[in-house]
N, C-alpha and C positions, 0 to 999 in steps of 0.2 A: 393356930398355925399362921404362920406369915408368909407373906404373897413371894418371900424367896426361898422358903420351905415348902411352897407349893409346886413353885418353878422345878425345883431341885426333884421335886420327887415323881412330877410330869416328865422327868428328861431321863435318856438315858442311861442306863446306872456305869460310873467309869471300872473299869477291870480291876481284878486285883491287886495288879503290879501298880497299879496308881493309886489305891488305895494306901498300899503300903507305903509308900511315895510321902502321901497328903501327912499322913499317922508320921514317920518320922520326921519330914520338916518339922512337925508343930514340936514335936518330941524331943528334938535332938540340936535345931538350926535357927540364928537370931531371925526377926522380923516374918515367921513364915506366913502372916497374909500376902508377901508377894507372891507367893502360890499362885498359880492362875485359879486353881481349883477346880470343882465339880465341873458345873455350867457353862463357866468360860472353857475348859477346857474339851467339854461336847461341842462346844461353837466352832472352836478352832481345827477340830476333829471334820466334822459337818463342810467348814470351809476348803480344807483340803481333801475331801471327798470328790466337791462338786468341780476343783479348780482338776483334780490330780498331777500337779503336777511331779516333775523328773528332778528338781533340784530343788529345794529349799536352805534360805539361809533365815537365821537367829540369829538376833543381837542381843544376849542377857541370857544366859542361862537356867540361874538359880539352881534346884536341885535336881533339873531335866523333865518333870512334870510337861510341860505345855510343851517340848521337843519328842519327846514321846504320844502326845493326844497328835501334833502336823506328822509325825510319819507316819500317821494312820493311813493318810490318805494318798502316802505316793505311790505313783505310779511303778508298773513294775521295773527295777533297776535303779531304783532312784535313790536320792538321796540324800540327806539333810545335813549342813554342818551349821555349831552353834558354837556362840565365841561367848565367853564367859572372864572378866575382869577378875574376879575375885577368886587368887588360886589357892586360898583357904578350902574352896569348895571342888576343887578337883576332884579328892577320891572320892565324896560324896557323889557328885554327877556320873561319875564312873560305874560307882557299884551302881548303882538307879537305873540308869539306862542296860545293864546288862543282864538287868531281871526280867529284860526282854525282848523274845526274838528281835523285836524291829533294833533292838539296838547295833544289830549288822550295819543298821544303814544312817546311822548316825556318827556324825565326825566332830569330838571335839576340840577347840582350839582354844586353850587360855592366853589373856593377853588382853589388850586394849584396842577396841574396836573399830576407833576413829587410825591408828595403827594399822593394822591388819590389813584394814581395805586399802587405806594408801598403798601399802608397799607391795601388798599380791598381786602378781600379771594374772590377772584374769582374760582368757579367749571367749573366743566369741560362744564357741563349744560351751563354757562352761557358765552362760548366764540362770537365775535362779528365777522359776516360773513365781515363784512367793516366798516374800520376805515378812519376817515379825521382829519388828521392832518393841525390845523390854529392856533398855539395857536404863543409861543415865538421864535420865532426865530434861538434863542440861543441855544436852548435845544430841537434840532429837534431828534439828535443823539442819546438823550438820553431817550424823546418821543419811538422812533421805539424800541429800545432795552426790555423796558416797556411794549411796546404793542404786541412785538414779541409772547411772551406766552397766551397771550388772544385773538389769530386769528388761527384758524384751518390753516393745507396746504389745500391751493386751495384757503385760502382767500385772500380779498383786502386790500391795504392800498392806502389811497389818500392821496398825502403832496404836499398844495397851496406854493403859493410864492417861487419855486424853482428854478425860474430865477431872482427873486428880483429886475426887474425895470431895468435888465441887468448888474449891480452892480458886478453879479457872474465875470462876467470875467475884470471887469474895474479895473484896479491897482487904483483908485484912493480911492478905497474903502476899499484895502488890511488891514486898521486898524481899519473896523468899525465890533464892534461885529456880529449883525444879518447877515452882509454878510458872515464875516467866520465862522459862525455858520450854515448857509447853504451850504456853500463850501465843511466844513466837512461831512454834510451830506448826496450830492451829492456825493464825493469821498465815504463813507462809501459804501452804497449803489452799486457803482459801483466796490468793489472788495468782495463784502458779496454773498457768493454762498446760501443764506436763500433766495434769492428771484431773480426774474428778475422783470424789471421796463421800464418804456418810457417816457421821460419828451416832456409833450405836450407846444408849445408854445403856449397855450392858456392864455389872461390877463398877468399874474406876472408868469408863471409857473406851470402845474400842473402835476407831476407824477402818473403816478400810478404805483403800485406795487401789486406782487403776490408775496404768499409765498411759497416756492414750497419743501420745508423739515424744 
């Protein structure tokens, strides 16, 4: 046994509807270790248990796995919307999320990310108590900046893949975009007084961040 078949099996166990979720990505959809999965997706569960909050926003869809573990946790009325680049995967996210109640309170929106936020009048009404950030890579720094005005102080931001498979610190990587596109956003992050933050070595990475002015 290994110490993440240990973890896995001390945690949890995710619901059927995500099982079935895990089973066709792998079955059906390119690259599916972007799955959040088992564990990460108890954490993200756990997270928005403890935050609950009334609005949640996603950046990165994939097959809706890890938008279905954060609406676990909202509060009554609330709501999640998650923006999805890739509209190959439309009806996939579709049928996914409607194999389950919570999917009432999920809104999907395909389209480009760095887009979307520009051009939406977001009110003051409609800021998002926690945000998870999975989309590109590239454009992590430019994600948080985006999102900064749509998250009260006190809120959350979640940014997956922050260790990259270790990549962050491997010279071998030093010319591949998505790693220095996370590099940059790890360094941002660590000289930016908007927030304090703690990279969990959870899977690939997963930060979280407060916003604290």
């Amino acid at each position: 046994m290994t110490l993440d078949e240990y973890i896995s099996g001390h945690s949890s166990p995710e619901n059927a509807v995500l099982e079935a979720i895990t089973r066709d990505t792998y079955v059906h959809v390119l690259n599916p270790h972007m799955l959040s999965g088992h564990v990460q997706g108890r954490v993200l569960s756990m997270i928005s248990h403890m935050i609950r909050p009334k609005r949640i926003l996603e950046l990165g869809t994939f097959t809706g796995y890890s938008a279905l573990c954060l609406a676990e946790g909202l509060a009554e009325g609330g709501k999640l919307v998650t923006i999805e680049h890739n509209d190959e995967l439309e009806e996939t996210i579709r049928r996914n999320i409607s194999r389950s109640p919570l999917g009432e309170k999920i809104e999907l929106v395909i389209g480009d990310a760095k887009e979307i936020l520009s051009t939406l009048n977001f009110q003051l009404s409609t800021l998002f108590d926690l945000v998870f950030i999975d989309a590109d890579k590239r454009e992590y720094c430019a994600y948080l900046d985006l999102v900064y005005p749509l998250v009260p102080v006190g809120g959350f931001i979640l940014a997956d893949n922050t260790l990259w498979d270790g990549h962050i610190i491997d010279p071998a990587y030093d010319k591949d975009k998505q790693t220095l596109g996370l590099r940059a956003f790890n360094d941002q992050l660590k000289e930016d007084d908007r927030f304090e933050q703690v990279i969990l070595p959870l899977r690939d990475g997963l930060t979280m961040i407060r916003k604290i002015k």
